[in-house]
C-alpha positions as protocol buffer text, in pm:
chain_id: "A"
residue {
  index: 1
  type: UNK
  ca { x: 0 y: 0 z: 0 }
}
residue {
  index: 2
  type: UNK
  ca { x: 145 y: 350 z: -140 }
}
residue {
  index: 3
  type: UNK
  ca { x: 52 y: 523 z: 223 }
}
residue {
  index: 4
  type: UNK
  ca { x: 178 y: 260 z: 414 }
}
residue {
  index: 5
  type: UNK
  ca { x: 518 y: 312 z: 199 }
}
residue {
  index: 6
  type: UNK
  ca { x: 521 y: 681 z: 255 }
}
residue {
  index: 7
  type: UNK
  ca { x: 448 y: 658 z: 640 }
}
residue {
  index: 8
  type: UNK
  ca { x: 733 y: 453 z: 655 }
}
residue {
  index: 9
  type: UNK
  ca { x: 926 y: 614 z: 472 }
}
residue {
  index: 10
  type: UNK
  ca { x: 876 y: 944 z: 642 }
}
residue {
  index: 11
  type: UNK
  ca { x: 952 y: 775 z: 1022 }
}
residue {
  index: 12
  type: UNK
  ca { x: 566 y: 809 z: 1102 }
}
residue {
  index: 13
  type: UNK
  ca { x: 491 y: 525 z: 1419 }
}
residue {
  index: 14
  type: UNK
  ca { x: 188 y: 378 z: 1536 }
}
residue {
  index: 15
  type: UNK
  ca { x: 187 y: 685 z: 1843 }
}
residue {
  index: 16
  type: UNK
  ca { x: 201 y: 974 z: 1515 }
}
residue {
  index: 17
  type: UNK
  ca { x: -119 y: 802 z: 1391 }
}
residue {
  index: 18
  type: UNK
  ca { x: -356 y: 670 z: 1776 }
}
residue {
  index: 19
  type: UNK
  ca { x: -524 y: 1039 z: 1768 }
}
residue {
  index: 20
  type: UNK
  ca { x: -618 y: 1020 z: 1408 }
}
residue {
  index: 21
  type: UNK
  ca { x: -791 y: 670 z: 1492 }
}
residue {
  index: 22
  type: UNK
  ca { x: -952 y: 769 z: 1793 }
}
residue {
  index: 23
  type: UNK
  ca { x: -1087 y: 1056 z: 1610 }
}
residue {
  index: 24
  type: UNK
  ca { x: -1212 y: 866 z: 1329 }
}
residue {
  index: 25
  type: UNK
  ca { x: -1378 y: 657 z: 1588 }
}
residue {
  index: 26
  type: UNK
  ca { x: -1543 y: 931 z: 1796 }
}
residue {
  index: 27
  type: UNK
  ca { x: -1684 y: 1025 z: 1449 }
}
residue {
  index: 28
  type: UNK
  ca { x: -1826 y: 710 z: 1333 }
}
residue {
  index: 29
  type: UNK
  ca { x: -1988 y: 709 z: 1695 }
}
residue {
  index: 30
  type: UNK
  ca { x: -2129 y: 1049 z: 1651 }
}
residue {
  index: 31
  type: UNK
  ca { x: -2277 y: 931 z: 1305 }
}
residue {
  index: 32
  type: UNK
  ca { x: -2413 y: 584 z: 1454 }
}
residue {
  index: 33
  type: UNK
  ca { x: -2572 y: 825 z: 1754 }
}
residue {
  index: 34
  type: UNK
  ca { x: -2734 y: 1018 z: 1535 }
}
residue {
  index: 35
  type: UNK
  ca { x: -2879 y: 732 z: 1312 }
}
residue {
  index: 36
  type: UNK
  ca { x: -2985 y: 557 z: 1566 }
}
residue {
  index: 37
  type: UNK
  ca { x: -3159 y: 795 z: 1777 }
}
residue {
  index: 38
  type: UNK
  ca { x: -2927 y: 693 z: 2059 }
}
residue {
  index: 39
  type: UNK
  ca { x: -2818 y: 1096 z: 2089 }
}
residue {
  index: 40
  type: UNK
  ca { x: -3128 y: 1121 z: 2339 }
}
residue {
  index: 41
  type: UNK
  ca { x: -3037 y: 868 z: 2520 }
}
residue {
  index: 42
  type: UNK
  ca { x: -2736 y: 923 z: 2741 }
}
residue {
  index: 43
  type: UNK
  ca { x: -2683 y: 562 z: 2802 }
}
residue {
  index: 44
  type: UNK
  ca { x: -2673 y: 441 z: 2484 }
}
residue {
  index: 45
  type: UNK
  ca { x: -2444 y: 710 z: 2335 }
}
residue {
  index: 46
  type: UNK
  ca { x: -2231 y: 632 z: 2619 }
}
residue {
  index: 47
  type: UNK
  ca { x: -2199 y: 290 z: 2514 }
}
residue {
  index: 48
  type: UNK
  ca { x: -2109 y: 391 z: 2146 }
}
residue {
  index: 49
  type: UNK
  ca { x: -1874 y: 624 z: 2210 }
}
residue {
  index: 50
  type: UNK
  ca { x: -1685 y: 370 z: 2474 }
}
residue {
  index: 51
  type: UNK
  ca { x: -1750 y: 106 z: 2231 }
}
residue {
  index: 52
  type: UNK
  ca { x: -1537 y: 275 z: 1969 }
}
residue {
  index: 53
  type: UNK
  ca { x: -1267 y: 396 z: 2178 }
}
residue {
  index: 54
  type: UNK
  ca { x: -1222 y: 59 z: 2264 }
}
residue {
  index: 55
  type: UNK
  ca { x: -1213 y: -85 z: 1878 }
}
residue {
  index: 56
  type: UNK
  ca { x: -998 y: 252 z: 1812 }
}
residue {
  index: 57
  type: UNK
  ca { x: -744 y: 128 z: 2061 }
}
residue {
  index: 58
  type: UNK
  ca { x: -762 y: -248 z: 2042 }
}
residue {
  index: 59
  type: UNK
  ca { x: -824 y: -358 z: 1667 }
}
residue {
  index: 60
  type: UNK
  ca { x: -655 y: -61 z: 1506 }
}
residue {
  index: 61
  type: UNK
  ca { x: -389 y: 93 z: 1704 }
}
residue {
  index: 62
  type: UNK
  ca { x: -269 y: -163 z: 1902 }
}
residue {
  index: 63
  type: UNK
  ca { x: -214 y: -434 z: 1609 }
}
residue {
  index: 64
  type: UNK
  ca { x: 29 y: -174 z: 1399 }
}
residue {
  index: 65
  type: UNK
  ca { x: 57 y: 132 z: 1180 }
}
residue {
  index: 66
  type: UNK
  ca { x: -111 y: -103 z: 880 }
}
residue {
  index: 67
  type: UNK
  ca { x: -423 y: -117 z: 1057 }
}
residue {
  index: 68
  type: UNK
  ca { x: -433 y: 248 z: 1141 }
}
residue {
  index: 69
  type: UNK
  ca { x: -372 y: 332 z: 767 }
}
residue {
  index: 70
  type: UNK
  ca { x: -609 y: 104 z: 641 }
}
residue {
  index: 71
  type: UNK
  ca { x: -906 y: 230 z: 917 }
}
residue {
  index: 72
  type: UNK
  ca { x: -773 y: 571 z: 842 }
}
residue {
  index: 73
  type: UNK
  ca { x: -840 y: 482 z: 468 }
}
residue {
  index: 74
  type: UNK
  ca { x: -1177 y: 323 z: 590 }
}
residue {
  index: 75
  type: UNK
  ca { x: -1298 y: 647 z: 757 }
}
residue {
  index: 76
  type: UNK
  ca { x: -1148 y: 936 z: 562 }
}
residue {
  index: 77
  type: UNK
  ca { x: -1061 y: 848 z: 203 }
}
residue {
  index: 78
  type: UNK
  ca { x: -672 y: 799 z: 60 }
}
residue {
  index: 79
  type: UNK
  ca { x: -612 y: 1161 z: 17 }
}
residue {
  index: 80
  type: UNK
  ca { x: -704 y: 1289 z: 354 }
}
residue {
  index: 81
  type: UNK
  ca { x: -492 y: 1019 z: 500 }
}
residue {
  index: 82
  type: UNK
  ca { x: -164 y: 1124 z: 315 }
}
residue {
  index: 83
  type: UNK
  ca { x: -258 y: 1443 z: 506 }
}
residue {
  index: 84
  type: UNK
  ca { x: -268 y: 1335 z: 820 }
}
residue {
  index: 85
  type: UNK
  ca { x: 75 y: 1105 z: 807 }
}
residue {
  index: 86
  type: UNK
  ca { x: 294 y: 1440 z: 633 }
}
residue {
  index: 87
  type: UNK
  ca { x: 100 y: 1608 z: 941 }
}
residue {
  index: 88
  type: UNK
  ca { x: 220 y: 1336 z: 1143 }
}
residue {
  index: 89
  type: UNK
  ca { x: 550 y: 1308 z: 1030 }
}
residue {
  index: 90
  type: UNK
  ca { x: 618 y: 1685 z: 1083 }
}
residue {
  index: 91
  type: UNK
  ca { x: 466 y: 1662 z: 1455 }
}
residue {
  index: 92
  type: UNK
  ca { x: 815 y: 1579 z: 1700 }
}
């Protein structure tokens, strides 16, 4: 994978990328909150948004920077993603 490649190749690490995931998951939350109905219920949009910190942290970031570029991918679209690893690569 080209971004993969270029994330490497630019020193990015899995830490560079963990707030991008999390973010993307906070999002998809929001959206499934929304869609669902689930905003009015405390509860319930409690349980999303802890549901997808916990996929953010244990089936993307914590199994490598190939599953954070692929969810990345996923959630934001290949451009947006070279974005965010320059970004990352130019954050110390």
């Amino acid at each position: 994978m080209r971004l993969l490649a270029l994330a490497g190749s630019l020193g990015v690490k899995e830490t560079n990328l963990d707030m991008a995931v999390h973010e993307g998951a906070a999002s998809y939350a929001s959206a499934a909150c929304n869609a669902t109905g689930a905003v009015d219920d405390e509860a319930t949009a409690d349980a999303l948004y802890d549901e997808a910190g916990r996929q953010a942290a244990d089936d993307v970031n914590n199994r490598g920077l190939a599953h954070q570029v692929s969810y990345l991918v996923a959630q934001y679209g290949a451009a947006e993603v070279e974005h965010l690893i320059r970004e990352a690569a130019s954050t110390p």
